[in-house]
C-alpha positions as a Markdown table, in Angstrom:
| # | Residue | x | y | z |
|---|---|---|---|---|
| 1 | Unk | 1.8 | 7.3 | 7.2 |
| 2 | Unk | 3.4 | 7.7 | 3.9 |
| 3 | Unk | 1.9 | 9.7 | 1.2 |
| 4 | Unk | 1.2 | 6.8 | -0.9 |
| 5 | Unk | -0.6 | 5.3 | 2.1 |
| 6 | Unk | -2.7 | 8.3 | 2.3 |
| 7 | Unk | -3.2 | 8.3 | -1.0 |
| 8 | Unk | -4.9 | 4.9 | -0.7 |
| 9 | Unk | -6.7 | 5.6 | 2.4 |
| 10 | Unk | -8.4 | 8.4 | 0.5 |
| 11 | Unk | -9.6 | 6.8 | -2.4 |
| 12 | Unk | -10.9 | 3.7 | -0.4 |
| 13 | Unk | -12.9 | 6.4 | 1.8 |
| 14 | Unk | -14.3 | 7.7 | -1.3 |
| 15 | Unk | -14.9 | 4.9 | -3.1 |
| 16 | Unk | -16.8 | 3.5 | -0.1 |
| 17 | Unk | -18.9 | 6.6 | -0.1 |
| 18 | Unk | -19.2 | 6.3 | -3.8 |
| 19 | Unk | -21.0 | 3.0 | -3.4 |
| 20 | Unk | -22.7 | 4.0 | -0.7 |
| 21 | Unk | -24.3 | 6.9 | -2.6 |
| 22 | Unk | -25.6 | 4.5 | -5.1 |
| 23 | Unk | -27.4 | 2.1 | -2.7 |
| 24 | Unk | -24.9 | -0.6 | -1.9 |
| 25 | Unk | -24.2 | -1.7 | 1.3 |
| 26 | Unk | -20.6 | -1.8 | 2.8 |
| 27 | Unk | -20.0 | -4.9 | 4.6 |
| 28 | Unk | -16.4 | -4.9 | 4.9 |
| 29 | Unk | -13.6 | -2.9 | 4.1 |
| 30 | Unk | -9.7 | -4.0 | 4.4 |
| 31 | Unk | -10.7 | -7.5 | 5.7 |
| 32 | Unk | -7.5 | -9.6 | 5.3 |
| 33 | Unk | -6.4 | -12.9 | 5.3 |
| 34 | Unk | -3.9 | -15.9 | 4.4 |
| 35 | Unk | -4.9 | -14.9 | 0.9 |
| 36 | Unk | -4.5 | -11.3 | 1.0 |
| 37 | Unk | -6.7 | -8.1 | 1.4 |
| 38 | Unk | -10.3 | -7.4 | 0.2 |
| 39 | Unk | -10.2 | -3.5 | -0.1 |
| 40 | Unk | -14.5 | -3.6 | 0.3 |
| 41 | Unk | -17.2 | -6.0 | 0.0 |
| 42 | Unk | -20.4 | -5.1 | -0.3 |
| 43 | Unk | -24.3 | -5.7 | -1.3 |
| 44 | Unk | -26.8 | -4.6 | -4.4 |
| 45 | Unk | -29.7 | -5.9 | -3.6 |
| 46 | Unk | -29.3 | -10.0 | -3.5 |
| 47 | Unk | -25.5 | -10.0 | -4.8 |
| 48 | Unk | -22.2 | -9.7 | -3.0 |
| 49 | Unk | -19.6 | -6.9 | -4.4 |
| 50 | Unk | -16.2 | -7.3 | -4.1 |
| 51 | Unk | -14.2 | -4.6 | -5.4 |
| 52 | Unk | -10.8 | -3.9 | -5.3 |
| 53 | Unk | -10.0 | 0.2 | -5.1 |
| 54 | Unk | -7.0 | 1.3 | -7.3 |
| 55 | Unk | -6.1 | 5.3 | -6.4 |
| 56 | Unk | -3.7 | 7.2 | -8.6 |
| 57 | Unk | -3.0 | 10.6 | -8.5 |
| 58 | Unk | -2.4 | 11.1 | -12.2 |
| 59 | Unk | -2.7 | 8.7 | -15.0 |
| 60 | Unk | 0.7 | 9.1 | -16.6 |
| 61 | Unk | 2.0 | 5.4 | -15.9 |
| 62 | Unk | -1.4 | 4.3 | -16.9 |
| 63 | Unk | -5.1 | 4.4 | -15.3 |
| 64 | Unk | -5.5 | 3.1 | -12.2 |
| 65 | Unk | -7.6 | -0.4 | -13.1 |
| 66 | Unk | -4.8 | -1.8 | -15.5 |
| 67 | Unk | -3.0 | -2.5 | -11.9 |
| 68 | Unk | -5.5 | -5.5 | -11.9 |
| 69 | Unk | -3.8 | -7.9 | -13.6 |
| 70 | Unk | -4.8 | -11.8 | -13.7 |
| 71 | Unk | -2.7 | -12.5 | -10.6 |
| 72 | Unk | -4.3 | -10.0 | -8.2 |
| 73 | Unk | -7.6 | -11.5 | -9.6 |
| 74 | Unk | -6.5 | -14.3 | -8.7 |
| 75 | Unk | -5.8 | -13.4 | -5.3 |
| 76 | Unk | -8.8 | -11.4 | -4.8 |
| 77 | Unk | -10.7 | -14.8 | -5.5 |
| 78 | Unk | -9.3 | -16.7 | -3.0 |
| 79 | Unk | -9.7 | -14.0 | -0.3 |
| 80 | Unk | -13.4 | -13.7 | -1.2 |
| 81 | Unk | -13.3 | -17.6 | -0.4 |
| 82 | Unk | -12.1 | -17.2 | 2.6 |
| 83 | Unk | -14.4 | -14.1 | 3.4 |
| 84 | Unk | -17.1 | -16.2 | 2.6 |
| 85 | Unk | -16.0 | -19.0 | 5.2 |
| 86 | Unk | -15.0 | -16.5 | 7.6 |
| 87 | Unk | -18.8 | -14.9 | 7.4 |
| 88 | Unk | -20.8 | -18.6 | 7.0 |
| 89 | Unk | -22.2 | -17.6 | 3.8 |
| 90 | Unk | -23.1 | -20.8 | 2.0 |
| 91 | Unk | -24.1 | -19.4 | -1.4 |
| 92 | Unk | -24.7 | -16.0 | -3.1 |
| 93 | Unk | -24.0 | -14.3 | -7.2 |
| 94 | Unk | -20.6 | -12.8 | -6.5 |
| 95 | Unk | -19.5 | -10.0 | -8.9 |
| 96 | Unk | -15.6 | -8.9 | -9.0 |
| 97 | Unk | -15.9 | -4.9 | -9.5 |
| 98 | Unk | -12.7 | -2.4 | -10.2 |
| 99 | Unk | -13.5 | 1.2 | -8.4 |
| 100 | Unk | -10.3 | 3.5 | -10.4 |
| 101 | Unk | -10.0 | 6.3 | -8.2 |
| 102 | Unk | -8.2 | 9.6 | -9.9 |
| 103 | Unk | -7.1 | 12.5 | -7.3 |
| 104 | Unk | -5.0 | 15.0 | -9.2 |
| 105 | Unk | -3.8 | 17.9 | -7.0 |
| 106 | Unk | -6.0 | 20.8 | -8.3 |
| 107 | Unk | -8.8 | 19.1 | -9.7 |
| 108 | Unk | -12.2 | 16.9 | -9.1 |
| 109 | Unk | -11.4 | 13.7 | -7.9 |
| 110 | Unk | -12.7 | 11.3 | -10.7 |
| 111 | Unk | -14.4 | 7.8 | -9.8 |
| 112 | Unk | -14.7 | 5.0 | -12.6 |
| 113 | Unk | -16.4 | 1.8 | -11.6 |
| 114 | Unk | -16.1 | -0.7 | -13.7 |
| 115 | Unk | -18.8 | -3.6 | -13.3 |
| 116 | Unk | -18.0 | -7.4 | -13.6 |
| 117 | Unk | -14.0 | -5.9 | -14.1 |
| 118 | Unk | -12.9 | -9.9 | -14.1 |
């Protein structure tokens, strides 16, 4: 597996746990379809989470959210369609949430989530 790959993995394992640590319920992690990939989705109480993980290991071409531009929005919305279809859920509040994962060699791993991100 390449490093970047590893890299991914990581923070996706970490954000999960991050979630998890804060009550939300992991449903689904990497589910994929026509439309693409949903890195998790997940509950808080009544509401379905879909968040898309970014994982840098430095922030010197940016932090890790700004990678979530209008067209992977875009995306992510039409896989959560799909998710939805796949899983027979008729209706439910969807929220679209950014976890930024930061793992520089040497130093605490830093976790931003940022709530209703788009």
């Amino acid at each position: 597996m390449a490093t970047k790959d590893v890299l991914g993995r990581r923070g996706e394992d970490l954000a999960a746990r991050y979630l998890e640590q804060r009550g939300f319920l992991v449903l689904s992690r990497n589910w994929r379809c026509r439309h693409g990939e949903l890195d998790l989705v997940a509950t808080e109480n009544a509401r379905l989470v879909v968040c898309e993980v970014k994982t840098r290991s430095g922030t010197g071409f940016g932090e890790p959210a700004e990678a979530v531009d209008r067209r992977k929005a875009t995306r992510i919305r039409r896989a959560t369609q799909s998710w939805l279809a796949a899983h027979q859920v008729r209706w439910c509040e969807i929220r679209f949430d950014v976890l930024a994962v930061v793992a520089e060699p040497g130093r605490p791993v830093a976790v931003r989530h940022y709530e209703a991100a788009f």
